[in-house]
C-alpha positions as CSV (number, residue, x, y, z in Angstrom):
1,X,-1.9,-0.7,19.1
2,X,-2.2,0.2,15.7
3,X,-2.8,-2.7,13.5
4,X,-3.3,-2.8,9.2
5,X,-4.8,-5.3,7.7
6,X,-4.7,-6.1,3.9
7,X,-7.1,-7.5,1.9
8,X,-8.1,-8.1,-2.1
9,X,-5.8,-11.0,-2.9
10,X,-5.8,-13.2,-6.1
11,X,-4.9,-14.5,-9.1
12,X,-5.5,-13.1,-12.4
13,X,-4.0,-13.1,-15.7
14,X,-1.9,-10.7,-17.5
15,X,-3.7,-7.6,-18.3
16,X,-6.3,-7.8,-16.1
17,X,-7.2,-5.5,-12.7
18,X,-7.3,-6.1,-8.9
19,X,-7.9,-3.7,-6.0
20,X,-6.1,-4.1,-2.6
21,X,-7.3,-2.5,0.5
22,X,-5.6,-1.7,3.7
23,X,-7.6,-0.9,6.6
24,X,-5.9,0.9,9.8
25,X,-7.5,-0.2,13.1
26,X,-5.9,0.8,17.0
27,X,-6.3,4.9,15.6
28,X,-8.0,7.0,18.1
29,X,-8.1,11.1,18.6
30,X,-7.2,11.0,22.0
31,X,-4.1,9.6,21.3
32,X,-3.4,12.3,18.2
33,X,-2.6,9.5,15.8
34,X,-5.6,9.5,13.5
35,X,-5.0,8.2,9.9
36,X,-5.1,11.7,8.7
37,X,-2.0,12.4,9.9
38,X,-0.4,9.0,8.6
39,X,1.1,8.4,4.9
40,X,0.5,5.4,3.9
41,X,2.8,3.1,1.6
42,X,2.2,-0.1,-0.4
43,X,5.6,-2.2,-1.2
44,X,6.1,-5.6,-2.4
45,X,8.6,-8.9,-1.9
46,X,8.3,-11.3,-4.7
47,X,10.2,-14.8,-4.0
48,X,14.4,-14.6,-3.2
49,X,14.1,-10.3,-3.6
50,X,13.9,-7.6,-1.2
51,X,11.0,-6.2,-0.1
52,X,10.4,-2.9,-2.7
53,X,8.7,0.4,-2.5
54,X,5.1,0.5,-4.8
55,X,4.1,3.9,-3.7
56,X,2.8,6.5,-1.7
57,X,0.2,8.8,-0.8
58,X,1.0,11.4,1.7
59,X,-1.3,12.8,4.7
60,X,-0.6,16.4,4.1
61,X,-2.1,16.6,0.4
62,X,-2.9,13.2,-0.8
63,X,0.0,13.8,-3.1
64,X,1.0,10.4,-4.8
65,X,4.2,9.2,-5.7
66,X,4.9,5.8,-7.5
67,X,8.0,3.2,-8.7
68,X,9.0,4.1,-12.2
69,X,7.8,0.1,-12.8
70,X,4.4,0.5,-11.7
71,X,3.8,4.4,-13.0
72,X,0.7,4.7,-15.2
73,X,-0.8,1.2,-14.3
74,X,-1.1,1.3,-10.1
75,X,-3.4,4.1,-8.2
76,X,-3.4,4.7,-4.8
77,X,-6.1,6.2,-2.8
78,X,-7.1,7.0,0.9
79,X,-10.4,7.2,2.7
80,X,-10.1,8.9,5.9
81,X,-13.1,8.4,7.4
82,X,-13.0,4.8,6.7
83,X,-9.2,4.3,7.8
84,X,-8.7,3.0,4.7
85,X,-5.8,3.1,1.8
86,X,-6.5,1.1,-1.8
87,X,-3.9,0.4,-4.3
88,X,-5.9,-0.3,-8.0
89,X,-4.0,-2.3,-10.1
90,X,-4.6,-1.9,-14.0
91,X,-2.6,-4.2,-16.6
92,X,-1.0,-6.6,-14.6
93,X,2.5,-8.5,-15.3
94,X,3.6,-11.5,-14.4
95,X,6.2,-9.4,-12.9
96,X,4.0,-7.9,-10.1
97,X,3.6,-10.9,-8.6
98,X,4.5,-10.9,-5.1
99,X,2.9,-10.4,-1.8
100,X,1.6,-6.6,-1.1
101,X,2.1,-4.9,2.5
102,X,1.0,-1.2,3.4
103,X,2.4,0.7,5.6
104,X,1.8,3.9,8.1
105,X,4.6,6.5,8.5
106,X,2.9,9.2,11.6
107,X,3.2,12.6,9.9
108,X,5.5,11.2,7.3
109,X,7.2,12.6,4.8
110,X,7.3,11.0,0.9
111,X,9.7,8.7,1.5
112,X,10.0,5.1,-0.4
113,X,12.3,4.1,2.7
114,X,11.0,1.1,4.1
115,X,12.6,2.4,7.6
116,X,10.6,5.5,8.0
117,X,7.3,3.2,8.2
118,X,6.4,2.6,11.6
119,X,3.7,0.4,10.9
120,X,3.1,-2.7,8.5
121,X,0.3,-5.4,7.4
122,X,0.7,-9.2,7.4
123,X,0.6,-8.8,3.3
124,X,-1.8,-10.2,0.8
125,X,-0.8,-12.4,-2.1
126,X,-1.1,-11.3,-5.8
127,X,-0.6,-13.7,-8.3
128,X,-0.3,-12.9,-12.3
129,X,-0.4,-15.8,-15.1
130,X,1.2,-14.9,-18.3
């Protein structure tokens, strides 16, 4: 049973930085699913709106790929050997409040389609004062 767990919530004010990590449990070689093989996605759902696409990074090259509203401000990273996906967050907005989720796609390709993800966290809560 793969599970992902988010953590680094909070509240901070405009302009200021927070780091979100996801960590992938459940993962085992025998099975072929390592978190290698896995892209992983952050998304977002902010009161009353739909659950968006953050970004990306893909198993095959670590290639990224972000929202044009967070380009330039959010990071993603993966560490493999921890099982572990961050998304840095740089010169927060008000606006990017909402609660986080990753996600797991098994060999996926770089899609921002919430259906190809197979597997998602409970979410963590960011919270930005103006």
């Amino acid at each position: 049973q793969v599970q992902l767990v988010e953590s680094g919530r909070g509240l901070v004010r405009a302009g200021g930085s927070l780091r979100l990590s996801c960590v992938a449990s459940g993962l085992t070689r025998a099975s072929g699913r390592t978190f290698s093989v896995y892209t992983m996605g952050w998304f977002r759902q902010a009161p009353g709106k739909e659950r968006e696409f953050v970004g990306l990074i893909s198993w095959r090259d670590d290639r990224t790929l972000y929202a044009d509203s967070v380009k330039g401000r959010f990071t993603i990273s993966r560490d493999d050997a921890r099982n572990t996906v961050y998304l840095q967050m740089n010169s927060l907005k008000p606006e990017d409040t909402a609660t986080y989720y990753c996600a797991a796609n098994y060999y996926g390709g770089d899609t921002e389609q919430r259906a190809a993800y197979e597997h998602w966290g409970q979410g963590t809560q960011v919270t930005v004062s103006s």
